[in-house]
C-alpha positions in Angstrom: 0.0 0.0 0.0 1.5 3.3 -1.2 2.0 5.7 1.9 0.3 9.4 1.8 2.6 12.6 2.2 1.4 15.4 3.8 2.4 19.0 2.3 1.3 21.7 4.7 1.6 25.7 4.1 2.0 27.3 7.7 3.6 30.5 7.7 2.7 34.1 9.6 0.6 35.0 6.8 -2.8 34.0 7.4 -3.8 34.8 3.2 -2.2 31.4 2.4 -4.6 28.3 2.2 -3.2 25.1 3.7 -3.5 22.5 1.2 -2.8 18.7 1.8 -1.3 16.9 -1.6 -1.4 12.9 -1.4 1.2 11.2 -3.4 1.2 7.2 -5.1 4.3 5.5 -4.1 6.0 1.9 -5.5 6.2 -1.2 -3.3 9.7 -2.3 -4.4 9.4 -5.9 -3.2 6.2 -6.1 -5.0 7.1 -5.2 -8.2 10.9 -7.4 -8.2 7.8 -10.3 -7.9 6.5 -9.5 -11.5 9.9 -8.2 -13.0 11.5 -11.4 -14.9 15.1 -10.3 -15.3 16.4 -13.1 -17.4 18.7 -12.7 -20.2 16.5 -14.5 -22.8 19.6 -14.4 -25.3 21.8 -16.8 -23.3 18.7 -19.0 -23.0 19.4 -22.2 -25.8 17.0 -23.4 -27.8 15.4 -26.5 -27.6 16.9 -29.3 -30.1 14.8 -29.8 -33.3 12.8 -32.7 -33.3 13.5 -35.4 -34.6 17.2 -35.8 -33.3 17.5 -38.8 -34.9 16.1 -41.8 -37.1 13.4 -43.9 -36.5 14.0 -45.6 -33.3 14.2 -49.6 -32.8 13.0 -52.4 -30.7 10.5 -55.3 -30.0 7.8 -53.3 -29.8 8.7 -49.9 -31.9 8.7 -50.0 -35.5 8.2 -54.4 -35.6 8.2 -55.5 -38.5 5.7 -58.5 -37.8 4.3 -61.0 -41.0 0.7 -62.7 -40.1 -1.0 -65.5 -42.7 2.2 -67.4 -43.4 1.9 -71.4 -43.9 4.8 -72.5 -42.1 8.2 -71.1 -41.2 10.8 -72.2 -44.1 13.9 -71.7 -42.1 14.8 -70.0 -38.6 18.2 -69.5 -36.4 16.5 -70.9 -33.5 14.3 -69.1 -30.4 15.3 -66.7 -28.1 13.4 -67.7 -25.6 13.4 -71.0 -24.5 9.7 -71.3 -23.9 8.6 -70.4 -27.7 8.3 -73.3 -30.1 8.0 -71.3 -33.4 8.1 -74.4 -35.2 5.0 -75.8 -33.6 1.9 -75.3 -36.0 -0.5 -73.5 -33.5 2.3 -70.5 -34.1 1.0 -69.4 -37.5 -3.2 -69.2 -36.3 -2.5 -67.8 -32.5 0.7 -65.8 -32.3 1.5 -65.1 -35.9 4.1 -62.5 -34.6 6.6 -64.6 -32.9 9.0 -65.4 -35.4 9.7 -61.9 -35.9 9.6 -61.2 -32.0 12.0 -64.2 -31.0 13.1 -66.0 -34.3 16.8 -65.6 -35.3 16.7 -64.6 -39.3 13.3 -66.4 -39.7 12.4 -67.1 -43.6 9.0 -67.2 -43.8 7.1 -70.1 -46.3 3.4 -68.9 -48.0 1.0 -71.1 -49.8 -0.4 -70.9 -53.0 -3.3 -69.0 -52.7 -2.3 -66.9 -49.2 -2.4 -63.7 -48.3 0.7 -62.4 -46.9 0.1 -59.5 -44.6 3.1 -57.4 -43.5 2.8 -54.8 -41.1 4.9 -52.1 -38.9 3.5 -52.4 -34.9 3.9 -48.9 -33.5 5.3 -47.0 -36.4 7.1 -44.3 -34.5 9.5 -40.8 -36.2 10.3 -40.4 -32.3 8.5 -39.8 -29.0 6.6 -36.1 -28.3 8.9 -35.1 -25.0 5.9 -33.1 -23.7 2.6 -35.6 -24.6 4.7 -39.0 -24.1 3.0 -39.8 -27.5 4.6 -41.3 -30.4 4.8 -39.4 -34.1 4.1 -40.9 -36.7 7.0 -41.7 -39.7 7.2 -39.5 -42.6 6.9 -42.4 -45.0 7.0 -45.9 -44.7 7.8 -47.2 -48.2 7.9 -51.1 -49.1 9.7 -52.7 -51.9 10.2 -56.6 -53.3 13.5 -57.6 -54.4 14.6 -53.8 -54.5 11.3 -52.8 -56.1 8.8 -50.4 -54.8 5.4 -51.6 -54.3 3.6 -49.9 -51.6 3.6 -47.1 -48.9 2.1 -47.0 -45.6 1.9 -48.7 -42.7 1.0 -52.6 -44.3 2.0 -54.0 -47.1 -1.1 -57.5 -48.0 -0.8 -59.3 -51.0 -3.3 -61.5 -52.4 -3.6 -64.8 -53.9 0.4 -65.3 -54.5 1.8 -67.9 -56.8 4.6 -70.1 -56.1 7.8 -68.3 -56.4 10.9 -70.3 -58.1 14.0 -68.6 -55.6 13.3 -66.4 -52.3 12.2 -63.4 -52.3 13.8 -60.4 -50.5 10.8 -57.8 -48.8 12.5 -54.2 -47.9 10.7 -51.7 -45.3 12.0 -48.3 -45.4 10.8 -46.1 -42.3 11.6 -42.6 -43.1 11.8 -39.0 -40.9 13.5 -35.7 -41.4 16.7 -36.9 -40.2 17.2 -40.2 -41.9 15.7 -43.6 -42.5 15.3 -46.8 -41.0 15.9 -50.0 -42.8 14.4 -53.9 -42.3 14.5 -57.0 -44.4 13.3 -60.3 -44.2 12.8 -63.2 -46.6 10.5 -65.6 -47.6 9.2 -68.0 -50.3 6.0 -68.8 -51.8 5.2 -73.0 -52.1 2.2 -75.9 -53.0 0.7 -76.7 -49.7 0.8 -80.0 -50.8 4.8 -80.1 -51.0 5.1 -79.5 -47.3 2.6 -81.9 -45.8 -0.5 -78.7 -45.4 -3.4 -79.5 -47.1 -4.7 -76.1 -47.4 -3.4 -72.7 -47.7 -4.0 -70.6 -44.0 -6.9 -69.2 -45.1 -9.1 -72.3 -46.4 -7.7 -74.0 -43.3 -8.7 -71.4 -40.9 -11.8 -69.5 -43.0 -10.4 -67.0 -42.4 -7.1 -64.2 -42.4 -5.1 -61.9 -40.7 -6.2 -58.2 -40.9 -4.0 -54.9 -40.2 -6.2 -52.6 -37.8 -4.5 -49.2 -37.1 -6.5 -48.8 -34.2 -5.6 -51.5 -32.5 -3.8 -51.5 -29.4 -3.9 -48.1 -28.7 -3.0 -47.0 -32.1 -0.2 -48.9 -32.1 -2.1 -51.0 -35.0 -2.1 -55.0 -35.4 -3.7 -57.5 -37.5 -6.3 -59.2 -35.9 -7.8 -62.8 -36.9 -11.1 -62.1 -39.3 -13.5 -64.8 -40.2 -14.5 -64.6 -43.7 -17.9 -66.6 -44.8 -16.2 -67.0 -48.4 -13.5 -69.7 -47.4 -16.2 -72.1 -46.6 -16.2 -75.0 -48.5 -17.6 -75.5 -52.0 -19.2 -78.7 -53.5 -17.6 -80.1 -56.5 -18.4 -82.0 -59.4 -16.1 -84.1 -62.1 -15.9 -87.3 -64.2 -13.1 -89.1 -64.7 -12.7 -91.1 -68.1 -9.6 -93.7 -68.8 -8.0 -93.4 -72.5 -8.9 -95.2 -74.5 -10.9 -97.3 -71.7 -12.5 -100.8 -73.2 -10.5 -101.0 -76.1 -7.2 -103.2 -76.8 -5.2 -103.2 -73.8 -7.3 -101.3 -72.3 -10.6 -104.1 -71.9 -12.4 -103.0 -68.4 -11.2 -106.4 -66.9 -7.8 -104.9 -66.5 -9.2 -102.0 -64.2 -10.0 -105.0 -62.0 -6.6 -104.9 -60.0 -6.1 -102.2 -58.0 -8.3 -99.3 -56.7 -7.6 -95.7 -58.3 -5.2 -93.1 -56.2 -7.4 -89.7 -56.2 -5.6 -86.7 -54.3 -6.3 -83.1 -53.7 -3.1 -81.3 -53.0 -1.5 -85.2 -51.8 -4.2 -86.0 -49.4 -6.1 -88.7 -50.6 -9.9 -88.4 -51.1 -10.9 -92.0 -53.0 -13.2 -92.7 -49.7 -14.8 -89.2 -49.3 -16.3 -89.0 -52.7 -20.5 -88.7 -53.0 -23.1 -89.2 -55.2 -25.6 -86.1 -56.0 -27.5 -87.2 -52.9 -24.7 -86.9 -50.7 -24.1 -90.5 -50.1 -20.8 -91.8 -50.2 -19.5 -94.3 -53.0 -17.7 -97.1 -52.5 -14.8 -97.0 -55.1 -13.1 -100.8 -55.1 -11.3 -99.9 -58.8 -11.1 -98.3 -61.6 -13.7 -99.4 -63.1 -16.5 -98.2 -60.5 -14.9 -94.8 -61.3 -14.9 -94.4 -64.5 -17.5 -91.8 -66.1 -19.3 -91.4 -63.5 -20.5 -87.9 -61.4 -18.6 -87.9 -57.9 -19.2 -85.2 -55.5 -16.8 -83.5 -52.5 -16.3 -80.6 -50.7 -13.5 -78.8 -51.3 -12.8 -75.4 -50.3 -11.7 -71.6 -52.2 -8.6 -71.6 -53.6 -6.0 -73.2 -55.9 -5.5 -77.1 -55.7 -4.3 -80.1 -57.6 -6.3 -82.8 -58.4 -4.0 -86.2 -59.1 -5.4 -89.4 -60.2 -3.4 -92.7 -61.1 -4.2 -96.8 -61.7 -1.9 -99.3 -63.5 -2.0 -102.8 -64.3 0.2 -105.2 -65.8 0.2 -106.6 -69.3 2.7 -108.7 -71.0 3.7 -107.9 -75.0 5.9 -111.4 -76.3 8.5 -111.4 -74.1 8.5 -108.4 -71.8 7.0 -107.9 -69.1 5.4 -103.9 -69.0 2.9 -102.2 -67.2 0.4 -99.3 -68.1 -0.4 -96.3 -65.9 -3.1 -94.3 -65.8 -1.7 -91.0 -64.5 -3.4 -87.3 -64.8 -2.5 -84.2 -62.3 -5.7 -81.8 -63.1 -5.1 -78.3 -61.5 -7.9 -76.3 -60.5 -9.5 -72.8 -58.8 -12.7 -72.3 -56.9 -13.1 -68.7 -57.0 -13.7 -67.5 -53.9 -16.5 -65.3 -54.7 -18.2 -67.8 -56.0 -22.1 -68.7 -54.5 -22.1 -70.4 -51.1 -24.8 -73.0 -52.2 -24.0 -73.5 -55.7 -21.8 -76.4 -57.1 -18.7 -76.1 -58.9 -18.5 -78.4 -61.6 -14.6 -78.8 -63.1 -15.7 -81.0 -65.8 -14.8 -84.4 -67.0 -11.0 -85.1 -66.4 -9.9 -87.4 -69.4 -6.7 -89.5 -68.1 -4.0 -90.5 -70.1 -1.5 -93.7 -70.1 2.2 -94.9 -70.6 4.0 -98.1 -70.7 6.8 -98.6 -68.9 8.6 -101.7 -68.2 8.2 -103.6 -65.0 
């Protein structure tokens, strides 16, 4: 509170009027309280942001893989406690190889849809929110080619590859970029003991959500409707069948292999009433309608019978050998059937 200074007029003359003048003063200590006297200039300024590339570990910027068949190759686990080699891997924790595999290749089947993804893209952390920043760009490439940017990479309905492929992910801020690689190959189910590819086995696939896990984004197990089962019609016909060589007492001897993708299906098939038929050889086979469900997807129908036959004085055999590739689309109607046709099988002689 400012303090009031009296001025008073007293002299002998009584023709001057006292007067009483009341001045503001300045509480010192009070105003040092609202006087900020730092030197702004020596002050530095806070470091630009980023300071540095993309940062690492298990769970920043993870570069995970989800719908892979089977694992083609890996340096081990390191943790004890994770068999990545056990098959439950690929449908429950689809992201272990990449969290404890050393070097994991990864195998696809014909017809998957490999589904690569970044968990927790992160440029660096916001010192004053705790909250992650997003990349600049997160650019993918195949064998050195660029195929994609953003956070996933899912292909669709991949063929068999002849050599490895190499997949590149490039995570990129203002200061520099971030580099991963892993392998993997594309195979026949078949050719590795899996009679489906993941998705007709599971009816289903893996499917990147950004929002999952607090932003952080994973891909989450979808069920699709589409991958169930289709029924599916063909004839099989023998070259040639009743004539010369080829009389229908020689199809007596043995019963017919019939294999989708090498599992064998010669005691699944049906008749158009869904009953099953009892195939003893190849004759009971021949040209006639057989019925099986069979799900989306590529496969590989094989079918093969011989018998023996003897021409003067060698001894041969003929065989009865046809490997019949075909798709069900997997758009296709639920309830209608899919009819591949009739599969005409042709024969060899060899020697026995």
């Amino acid at each position: 509170m400012a303090e009031q200074v009296k001025i008073t007029d007293i002299g002998d003359n009584n023709n001057i009027t006292n007067r009483t003048t009341t001045l503001r003063g300045i509480d010192v200590d009070l105003l040092k309280e609202y006087i900020d006297t730092t030197i702004y200039e020596l002050i530095p300024s806070p470091p630009a942001l980023p300071s540095s590339i993309p940062p690492t570990g298990e769970y920043t910027n993870a570069l995970w893989v989800a719908n892979w068949g089977m694992l083609a190759d890996f340096g081990g686990s390191t943790d004890p406690e994770k068999d990545l080699g056990a098959e439950w891997v690929r449908r429950w924790a689809h992201e272990y190889p990449a969290r404890f595999g050393v070097n994991p290749i990864y195998r696809f089947f014909h017809g998957d849809s490999p589904l690569f993804y970044i968990y927790n893209p992160t440029s660096y952390v916001d010192p004053d929110t705790g909250e992650p920043v997003p990349p600049d760009t997160i650019i993918w490439k195949i064998d050195g080619q660029e195929v994609h940017t953003g956070n996933y990479l899912n292909l669709f309905n991949v063929e068999p590859t002849a050599t490895q492929k190499l997949l590149t992910v490039e995570i990129t801020n203002a200061v520099g970029t971030y580099i991963q690689n892993l392998s993997y190959v594309i195979a026949n189910s078949d050719e590795h003991s899996f009679e489906e590819n993941f998705s007709s086995q599971y009816g289903g696939s893996y499917v990147y959500n950004p929002n999952e896990d607090d932003g952080k984004g994973k891909a989450i197990f979808t069920e699709d409707p589409r991958f169930k089962p289709r029924r599916m019609r063909f004839k099989i016909t023998w070259n040639d069948y009743g004539n010369g060589k080829n009389r229908a007492r020689n199809f007596n001897d043995r019963k017919p292999e019939l294999t989708i993708d090498g599992v064998n299906i010669i005691n699944n098939l049906q008749n158009v009433h869904g009953d099953n038929i009892t195939i003893n050889d190849g004759n009971d086979i021949h040209n006639i309608d057989c019925y099986i469900e069979q799900p989306p997807g590529p496969a590989e129908l094989r079918i093969f019978t011989s018998f023996n036959f003897t021409k003067g004085f060698k001894r041969q055999v003929r065989k009865f050998e046809k490997k019949f590739n075909f798709d069900i689309n997997l758009d296709s109607p639920l309830n209608d059937v899919v009819d591949i046709g009739t599969i005409k099988v042709g024969k060899r002689d060899e020697k026995r």
